[in-house]
N, CA, C and O atoms as a GROMACS GRO file, in nm:
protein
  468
    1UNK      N    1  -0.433   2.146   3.327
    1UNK     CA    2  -0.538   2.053   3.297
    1UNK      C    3  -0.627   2.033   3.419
    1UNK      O    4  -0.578   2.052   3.530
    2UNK      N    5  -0.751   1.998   3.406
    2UNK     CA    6  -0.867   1.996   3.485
    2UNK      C    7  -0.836   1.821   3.544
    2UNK      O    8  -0.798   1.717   3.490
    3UNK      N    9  -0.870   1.856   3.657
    3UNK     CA   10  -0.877   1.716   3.792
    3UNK      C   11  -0.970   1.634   3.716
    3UNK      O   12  -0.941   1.518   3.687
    4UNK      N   13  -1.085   1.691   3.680
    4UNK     CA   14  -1.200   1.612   3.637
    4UNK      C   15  -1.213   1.620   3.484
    4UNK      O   16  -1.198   1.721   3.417
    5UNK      N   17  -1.248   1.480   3.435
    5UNK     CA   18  -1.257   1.462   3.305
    5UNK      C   19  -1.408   1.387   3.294
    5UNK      O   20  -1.445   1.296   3.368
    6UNK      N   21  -1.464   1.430   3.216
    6UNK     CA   22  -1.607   1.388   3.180
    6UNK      C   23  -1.584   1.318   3.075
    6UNK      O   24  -1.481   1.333   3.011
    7UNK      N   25  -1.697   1.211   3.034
    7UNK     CA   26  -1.625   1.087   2.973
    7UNK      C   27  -1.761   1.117   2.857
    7UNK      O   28  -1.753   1.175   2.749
    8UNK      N   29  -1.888   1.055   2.921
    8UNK     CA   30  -2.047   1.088   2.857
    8UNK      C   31  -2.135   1.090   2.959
    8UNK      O   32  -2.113   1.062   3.077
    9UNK      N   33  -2.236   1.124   2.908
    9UNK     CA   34  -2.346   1.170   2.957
    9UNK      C   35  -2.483   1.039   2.926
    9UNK      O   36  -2.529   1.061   2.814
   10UNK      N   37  -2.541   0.937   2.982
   10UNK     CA   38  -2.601   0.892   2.966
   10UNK      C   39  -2.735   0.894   2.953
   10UNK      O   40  -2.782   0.877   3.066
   11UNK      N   41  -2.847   0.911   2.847
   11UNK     CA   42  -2.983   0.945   2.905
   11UNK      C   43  -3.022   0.834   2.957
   11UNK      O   44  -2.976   0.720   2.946
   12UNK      N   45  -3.149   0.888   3.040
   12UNK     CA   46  -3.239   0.757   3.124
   12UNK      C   47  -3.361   0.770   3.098
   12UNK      O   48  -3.398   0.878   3.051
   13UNK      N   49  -3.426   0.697   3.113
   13UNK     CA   50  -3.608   0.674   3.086
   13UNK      C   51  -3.674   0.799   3.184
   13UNK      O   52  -3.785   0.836   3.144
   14UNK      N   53  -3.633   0.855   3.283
   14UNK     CA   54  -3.674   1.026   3.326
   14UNK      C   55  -3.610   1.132   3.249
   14UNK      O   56  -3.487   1.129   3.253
   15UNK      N   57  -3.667   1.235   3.173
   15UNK     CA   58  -3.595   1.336   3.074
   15UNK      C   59  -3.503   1.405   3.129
   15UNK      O   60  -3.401   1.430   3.065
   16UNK      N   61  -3.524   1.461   3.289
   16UNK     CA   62  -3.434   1.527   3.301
   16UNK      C   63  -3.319   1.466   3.406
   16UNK      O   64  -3.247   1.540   3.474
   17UNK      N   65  -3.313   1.343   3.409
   17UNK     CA   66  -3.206   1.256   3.438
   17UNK      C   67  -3.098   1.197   3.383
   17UNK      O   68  -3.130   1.101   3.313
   18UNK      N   69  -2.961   1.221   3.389
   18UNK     CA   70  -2.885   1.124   3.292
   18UNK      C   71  -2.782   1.067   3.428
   18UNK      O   72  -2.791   1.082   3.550
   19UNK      N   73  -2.674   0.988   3.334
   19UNK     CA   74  -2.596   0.933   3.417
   19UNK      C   75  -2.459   0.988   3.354
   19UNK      O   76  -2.414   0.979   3.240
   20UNK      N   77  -2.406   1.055   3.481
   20UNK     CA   78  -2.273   1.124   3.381
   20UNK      C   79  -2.148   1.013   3.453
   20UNK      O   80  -2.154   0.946   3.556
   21UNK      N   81  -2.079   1.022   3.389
   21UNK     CA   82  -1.964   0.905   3.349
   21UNK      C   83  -1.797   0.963   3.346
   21UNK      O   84  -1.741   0.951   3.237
   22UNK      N   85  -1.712   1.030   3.468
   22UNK     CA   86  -1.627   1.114   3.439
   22UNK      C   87  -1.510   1.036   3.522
   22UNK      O   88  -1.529   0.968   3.623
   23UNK      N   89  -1.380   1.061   3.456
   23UNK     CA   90  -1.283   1.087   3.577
   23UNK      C   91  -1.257   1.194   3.680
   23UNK      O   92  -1.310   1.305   3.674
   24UNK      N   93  -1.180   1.159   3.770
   24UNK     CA   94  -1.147   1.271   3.872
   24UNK      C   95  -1.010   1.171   3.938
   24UNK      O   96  -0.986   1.050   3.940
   25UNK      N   97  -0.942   1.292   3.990
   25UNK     CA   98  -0.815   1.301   4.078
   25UNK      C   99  -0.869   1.335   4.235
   25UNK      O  100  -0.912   1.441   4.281
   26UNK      N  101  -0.851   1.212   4.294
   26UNK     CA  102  -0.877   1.226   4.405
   26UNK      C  103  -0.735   1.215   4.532
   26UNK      O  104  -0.648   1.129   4.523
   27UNK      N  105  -0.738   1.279   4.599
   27UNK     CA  106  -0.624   1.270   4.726
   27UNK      C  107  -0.642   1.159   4.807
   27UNK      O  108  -0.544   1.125   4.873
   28UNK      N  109  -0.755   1.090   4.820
   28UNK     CA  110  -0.755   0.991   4.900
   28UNK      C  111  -0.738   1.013   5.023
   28UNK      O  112  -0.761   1.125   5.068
   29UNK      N  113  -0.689   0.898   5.113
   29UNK     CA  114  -0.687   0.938   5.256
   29UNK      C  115  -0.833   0.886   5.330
   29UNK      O  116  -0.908   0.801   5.282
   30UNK      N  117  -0.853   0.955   5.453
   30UNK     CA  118  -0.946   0.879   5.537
   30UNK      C  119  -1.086   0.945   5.483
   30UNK      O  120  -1.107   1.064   5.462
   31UNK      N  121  -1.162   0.854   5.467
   31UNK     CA  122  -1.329   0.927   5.460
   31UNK      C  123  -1.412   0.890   5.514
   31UNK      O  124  -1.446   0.774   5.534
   32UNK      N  125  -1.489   1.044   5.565
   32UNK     CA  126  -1.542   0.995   5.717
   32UNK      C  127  -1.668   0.989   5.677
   32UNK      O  128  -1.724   1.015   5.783
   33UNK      N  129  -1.780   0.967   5.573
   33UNK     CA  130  -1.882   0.943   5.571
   33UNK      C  131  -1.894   0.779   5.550
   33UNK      O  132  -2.005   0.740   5.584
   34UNK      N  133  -1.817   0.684   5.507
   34UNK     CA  134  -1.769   0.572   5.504
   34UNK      C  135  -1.664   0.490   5.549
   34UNK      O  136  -1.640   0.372   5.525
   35UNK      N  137  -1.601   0.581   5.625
   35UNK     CA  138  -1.484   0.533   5.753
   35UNK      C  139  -1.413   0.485   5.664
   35UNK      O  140  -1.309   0.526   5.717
   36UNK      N  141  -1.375   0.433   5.571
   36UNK     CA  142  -1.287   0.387   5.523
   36UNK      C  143  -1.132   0.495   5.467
   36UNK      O  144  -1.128   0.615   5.442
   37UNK      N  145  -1.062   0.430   5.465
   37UNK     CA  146  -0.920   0.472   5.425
   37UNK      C  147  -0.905   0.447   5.257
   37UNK      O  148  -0.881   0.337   5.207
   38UNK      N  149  -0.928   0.588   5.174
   38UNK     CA  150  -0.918   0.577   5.027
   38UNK      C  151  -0.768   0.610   4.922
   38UNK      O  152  -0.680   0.696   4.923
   39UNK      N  153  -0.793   0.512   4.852
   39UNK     CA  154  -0.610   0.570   4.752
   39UNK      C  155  -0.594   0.666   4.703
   39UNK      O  156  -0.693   0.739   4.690
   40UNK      N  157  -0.484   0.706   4.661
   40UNK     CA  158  -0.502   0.831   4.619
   40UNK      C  159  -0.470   0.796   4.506
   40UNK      O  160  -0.372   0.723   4.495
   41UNK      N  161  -0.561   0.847   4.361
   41UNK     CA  162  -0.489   0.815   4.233
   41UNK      C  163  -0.634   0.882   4.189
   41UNK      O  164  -0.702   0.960   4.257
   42UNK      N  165  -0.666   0.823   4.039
   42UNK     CA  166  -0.758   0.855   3.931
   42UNK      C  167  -0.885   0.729   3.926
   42UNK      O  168  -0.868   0.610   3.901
   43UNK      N  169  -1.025   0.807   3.962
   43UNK     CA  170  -1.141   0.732   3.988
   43UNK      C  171  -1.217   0.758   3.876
   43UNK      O  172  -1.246   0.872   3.840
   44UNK      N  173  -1.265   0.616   3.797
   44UNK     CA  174  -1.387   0.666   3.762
   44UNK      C  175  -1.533   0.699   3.821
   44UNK      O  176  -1.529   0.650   3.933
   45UNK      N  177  -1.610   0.735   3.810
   45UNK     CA  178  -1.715   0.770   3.914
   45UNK      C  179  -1.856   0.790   3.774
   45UNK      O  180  -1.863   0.846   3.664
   46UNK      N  181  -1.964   0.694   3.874
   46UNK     CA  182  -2.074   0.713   3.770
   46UNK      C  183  -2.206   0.755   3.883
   46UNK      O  184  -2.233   0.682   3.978
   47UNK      N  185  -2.259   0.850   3.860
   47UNK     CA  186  -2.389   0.938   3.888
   47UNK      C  187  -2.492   1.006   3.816
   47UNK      O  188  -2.478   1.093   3.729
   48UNK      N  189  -2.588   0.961   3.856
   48UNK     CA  190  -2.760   0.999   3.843
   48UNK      C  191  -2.725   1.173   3.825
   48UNK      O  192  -2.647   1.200   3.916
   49UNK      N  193  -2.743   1.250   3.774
   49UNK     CA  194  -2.769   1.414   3.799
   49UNK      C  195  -2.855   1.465   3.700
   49UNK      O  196  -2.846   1.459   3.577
   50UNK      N  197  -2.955   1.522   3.783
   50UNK     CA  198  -3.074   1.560   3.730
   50UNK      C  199  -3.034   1.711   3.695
   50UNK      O  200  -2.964   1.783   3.765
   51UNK      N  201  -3.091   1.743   3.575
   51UNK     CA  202  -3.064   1.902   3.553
   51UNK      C  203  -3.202   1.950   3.491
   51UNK      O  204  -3.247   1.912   3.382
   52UNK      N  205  -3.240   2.007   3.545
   52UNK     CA  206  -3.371   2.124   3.555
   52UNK      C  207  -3.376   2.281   3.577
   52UNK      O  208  -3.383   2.338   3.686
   53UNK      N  209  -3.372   2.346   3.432
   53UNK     CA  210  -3.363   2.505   3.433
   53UNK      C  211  -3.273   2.530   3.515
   53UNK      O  212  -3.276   2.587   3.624
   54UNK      N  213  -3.148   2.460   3.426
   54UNK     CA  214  -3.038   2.566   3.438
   54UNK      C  215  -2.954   2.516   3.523
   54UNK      O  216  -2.832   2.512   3.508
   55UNK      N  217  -3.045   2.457   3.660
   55UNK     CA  218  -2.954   2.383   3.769
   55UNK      C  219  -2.900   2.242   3.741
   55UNK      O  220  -2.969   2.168   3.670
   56UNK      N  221  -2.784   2.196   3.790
   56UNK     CA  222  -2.769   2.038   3.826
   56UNK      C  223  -2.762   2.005   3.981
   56UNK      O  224  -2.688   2.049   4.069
   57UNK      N  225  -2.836   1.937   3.985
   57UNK     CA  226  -2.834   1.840   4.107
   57UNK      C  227  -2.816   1.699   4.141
   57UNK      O  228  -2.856   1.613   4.063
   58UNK      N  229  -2.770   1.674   4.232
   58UNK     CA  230  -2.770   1.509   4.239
   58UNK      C  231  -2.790   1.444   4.401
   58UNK      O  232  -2.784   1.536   4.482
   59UNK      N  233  -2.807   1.348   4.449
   59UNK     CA  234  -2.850   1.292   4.584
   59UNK      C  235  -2.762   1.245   4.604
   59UNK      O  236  -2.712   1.169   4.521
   60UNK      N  237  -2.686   1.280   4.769
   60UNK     CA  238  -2.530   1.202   4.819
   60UNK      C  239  -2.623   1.048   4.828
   60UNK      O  240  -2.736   1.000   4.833
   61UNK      N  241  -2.469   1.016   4.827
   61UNK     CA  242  -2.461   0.839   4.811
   61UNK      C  243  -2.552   0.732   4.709
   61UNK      O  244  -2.590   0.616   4.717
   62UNK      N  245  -2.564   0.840   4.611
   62UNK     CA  246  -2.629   0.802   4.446
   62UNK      C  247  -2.563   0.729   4.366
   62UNK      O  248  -2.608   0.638   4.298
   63UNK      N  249  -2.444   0.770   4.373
   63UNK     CA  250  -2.290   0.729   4.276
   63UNK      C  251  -2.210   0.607   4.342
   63UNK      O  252  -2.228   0.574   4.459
   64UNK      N  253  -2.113   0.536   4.250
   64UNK     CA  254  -2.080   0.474   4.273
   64UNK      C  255  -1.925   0.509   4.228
   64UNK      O  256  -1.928   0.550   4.112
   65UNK      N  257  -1.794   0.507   4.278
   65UNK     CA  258  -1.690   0.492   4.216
   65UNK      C  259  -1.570   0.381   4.224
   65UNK      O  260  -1.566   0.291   4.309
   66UNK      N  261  -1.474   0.405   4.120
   66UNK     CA  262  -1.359   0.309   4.174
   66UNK      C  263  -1.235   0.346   4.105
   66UNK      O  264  -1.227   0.384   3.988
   67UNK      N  265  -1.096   0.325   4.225
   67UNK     CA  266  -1.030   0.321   4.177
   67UNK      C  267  -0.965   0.289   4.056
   67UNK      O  268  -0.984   0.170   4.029
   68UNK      N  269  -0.897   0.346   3.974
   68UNK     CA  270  -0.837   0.270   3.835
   68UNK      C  271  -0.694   0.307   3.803
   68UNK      O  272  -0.624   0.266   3.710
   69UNK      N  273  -0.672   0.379   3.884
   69UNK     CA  274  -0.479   0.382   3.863
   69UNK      C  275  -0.459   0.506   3.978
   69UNK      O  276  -0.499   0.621   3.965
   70UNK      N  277  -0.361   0.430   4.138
   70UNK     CA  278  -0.309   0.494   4.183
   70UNK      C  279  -0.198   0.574   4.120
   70UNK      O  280  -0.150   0.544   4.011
   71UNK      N  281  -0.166   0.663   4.181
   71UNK     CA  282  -0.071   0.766   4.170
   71UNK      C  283  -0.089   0.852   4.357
   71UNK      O  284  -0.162   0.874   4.454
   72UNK      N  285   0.103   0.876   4.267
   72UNK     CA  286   0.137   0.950   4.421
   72UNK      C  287   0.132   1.100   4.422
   72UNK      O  288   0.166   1.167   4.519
   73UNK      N  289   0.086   1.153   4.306
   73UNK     CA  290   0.084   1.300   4.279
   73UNK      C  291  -0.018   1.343   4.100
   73UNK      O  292   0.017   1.323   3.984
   74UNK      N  293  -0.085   1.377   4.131
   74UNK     CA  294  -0.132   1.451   4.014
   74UNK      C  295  -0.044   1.459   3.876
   74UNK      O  296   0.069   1.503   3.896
   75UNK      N  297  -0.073   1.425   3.741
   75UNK     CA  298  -0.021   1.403   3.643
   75UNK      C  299  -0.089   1.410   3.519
   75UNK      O  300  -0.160   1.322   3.472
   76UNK      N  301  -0.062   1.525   3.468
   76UNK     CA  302  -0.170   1.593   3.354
   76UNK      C  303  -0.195   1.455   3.231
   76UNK      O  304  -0.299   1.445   3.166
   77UNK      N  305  -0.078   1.360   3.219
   77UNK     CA  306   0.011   1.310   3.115
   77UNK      C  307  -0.100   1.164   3.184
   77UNK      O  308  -0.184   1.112   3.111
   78UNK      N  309  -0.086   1.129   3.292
   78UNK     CA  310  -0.185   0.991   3.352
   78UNK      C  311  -0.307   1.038   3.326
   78UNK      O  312  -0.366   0.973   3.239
   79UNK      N  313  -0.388   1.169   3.392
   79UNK     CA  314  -0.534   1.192   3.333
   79UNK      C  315  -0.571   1.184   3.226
   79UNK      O  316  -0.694   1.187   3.217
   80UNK      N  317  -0.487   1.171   3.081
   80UNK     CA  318  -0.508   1.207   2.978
   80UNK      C  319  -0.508   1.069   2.897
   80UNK      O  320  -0.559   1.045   2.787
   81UNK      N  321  -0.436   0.986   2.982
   81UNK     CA  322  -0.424   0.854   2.972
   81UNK      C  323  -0.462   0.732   3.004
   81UNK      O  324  -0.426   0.619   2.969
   82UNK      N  325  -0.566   0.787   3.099
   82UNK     CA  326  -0.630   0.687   3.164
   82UNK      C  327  -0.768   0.668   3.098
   82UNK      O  328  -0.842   0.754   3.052
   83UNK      N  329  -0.794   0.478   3.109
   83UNK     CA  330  -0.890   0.452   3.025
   83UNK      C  331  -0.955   0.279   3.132
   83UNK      O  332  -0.916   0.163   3.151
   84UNK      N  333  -1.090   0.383   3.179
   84UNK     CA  334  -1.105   0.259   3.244
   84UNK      C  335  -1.191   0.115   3.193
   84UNK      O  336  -1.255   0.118   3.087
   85UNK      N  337  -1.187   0.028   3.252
   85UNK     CA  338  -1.235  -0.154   3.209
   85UNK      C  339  -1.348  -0.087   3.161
   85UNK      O  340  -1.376   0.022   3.211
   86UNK      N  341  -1.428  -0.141   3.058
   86UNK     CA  342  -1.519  -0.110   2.966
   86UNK      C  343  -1.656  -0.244   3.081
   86UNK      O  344  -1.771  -0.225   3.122
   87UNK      N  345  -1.562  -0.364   3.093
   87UNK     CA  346  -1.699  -0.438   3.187
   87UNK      C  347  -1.730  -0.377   3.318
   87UNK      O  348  -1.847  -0.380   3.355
   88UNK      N  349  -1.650  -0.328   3.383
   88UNK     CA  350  -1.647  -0.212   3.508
   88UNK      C  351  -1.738  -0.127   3.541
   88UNK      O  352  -1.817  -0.124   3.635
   89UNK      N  353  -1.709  -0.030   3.416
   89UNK     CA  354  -1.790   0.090   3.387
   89UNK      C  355  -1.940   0.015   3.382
   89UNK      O  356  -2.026   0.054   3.461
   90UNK      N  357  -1.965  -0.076   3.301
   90UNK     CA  358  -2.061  -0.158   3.246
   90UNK      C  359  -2.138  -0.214   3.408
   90UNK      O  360  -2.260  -0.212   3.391
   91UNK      N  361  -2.123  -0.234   3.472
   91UNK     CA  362  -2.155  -0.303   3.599
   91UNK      C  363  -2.168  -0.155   3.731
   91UNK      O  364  -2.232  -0.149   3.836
   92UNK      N  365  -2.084  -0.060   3.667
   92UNK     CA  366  -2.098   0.061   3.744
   92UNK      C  367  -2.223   0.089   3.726
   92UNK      O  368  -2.304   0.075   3.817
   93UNK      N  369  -2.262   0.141   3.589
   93UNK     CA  370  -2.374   0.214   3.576
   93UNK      C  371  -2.489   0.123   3.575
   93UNK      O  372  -2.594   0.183   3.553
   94UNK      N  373  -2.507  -0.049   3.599
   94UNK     CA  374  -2.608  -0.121   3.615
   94UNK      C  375  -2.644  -0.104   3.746
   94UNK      O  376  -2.748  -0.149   3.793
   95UNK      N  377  -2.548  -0.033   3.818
   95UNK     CA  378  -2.593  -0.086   3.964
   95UNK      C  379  -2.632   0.095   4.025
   95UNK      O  380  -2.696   0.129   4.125
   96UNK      N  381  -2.571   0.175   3.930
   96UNK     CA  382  -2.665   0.296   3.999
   96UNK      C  383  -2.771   0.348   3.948
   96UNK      O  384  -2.825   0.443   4.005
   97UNK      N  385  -2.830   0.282   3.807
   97UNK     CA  386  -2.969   0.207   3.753
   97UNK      C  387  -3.070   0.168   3.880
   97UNK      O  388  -3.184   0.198   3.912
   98UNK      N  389  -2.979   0.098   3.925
   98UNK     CA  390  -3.095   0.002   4.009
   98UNK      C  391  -3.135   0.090   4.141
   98UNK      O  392  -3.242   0.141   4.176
   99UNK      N  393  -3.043   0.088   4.183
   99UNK     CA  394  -3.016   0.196   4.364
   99UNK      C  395  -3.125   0.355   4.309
   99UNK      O  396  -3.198   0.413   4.390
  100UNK      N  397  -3.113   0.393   4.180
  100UNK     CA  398  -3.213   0.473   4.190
  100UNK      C  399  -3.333   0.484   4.058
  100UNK      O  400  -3.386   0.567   3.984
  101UNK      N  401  -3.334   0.342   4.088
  101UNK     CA  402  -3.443   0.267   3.993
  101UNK      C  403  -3.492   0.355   3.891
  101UNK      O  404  -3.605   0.404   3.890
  102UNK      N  405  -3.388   0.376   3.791
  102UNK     CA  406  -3.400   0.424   3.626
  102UNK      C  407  -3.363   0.314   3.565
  102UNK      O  408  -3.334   0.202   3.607
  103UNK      N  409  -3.370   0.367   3.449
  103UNK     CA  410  -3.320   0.246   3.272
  103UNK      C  411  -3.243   0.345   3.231
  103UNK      O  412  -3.228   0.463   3.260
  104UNK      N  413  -3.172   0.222   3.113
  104UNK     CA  414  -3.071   0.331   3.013
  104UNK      C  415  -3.167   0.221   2.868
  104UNK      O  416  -3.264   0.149   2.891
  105UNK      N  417  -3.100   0.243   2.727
  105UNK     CA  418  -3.162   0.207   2.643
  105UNK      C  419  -2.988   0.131   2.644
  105UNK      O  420  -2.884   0.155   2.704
  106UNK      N  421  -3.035   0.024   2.534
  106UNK     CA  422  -2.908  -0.076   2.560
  106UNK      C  423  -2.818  -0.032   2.432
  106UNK      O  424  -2.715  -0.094   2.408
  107UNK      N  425  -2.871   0.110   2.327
  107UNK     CA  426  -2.755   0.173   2.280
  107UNK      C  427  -2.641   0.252   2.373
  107UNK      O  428  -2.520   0.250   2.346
  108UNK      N  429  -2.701   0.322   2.489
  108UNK     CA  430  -2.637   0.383   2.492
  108UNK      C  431  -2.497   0.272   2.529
  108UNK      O  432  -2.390   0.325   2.500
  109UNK      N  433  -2.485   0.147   2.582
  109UNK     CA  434  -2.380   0.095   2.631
  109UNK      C  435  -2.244   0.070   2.483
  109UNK      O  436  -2.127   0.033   2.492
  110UNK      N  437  -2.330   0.113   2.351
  110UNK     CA  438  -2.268   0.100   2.254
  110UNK      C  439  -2.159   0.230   2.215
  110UNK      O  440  -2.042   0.230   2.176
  111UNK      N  441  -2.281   0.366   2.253
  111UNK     CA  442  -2.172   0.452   2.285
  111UNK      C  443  -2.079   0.450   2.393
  111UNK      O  444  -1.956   0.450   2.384
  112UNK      N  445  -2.153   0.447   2.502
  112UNK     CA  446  -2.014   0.389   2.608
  112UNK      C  447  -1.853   0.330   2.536
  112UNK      O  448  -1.740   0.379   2.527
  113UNK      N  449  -1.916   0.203   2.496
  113UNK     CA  450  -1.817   0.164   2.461
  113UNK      C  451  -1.705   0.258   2.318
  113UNK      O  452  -1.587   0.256   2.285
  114UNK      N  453  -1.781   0.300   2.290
  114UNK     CA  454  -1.695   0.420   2.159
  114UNK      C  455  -1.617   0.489   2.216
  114UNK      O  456  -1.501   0.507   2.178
  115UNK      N  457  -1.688   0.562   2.363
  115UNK     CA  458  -1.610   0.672   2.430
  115UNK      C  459  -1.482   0.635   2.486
  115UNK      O  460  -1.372   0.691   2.492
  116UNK      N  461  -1.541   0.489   2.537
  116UNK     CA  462  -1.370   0.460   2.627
  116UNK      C  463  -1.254   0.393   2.508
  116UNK      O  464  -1.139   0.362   2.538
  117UNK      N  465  -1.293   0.383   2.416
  117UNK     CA  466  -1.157   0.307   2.336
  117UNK      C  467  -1.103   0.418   2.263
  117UNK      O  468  -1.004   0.403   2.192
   0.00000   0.00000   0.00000
C-alpha cells in the first residue's frame, strides 16, 4: 500500500488551481526548514497545486499539515483507517485559502464532508 492517500481534490475560483486534500506517512523527526522536532505517524496535509499542461506544481510553505494519529512504524491496516476531524480539515483548507488568497464554493465543503465519513 501507498504512504500517500489522496482524499479530494478541491476546485478554486483560479481554473487551474485546486486544493488537494491527502494523507501521508511521515517519519518525523527533526525539520530543518522549521527547526522543529516532528511525530512520526499519519498527517493530513492540505495544498494549493496548480496543474497546467500536463505539469503539477505547487509553492513551498503553501500547505498546511497536522498530525492525526502517531504511530511507531508504518501500517497498511492504520492508513486505511484513518479518518481525520471533519472541523480540522475545515479550518485547514480556510487558512490555505487565505495565505494564498483563493476561494472554494461552499459546496465543495459538502463534498468534503462525504469524502471523510
Amino acid at each position: 500500500m501507498s504512504k500517500n492517500k489522496e482524499i479530494i481534490r478541491i476546485p478554486t475560483n483560479d481554473a487551474l488551481t485546486t486544493i488537494d486534500i491527502e494523507l501521508t506517512y511521515q517519519l518525523g523527526g527533526h525539520n530543518p526548514w522549521s527547526y522543529a522536532n516532528e511525530k512520526r505517524g499519519i498527517y493530513v496535509s492540505v495544498s494549493p497545486i496548480k496543474r497546467e499542461g500536463g505539469f503539477k506544481s505547487f509553492t513551498a510553505f503553501s500547505g498546511v499539515k497536522h498530525c492525526i494519529k502517531e504511530l511507531k512504524r508504518f501500517s497498511s491496516k492504520a492508513m486505511a483507517t484513518a479518518k481525520p476531524d471533519i472541523d480540522t480539515v475545515k479550518a485547514m483548507v480556510m487558512q490555505v485559502c487565505q495565505k494564498s488568497q483563493l476561494s472554494v464554493d461552499s459546496a465543495a465543503f459538502d463534498e468534503l464532508e462525504s469524502a471523510l465519513s
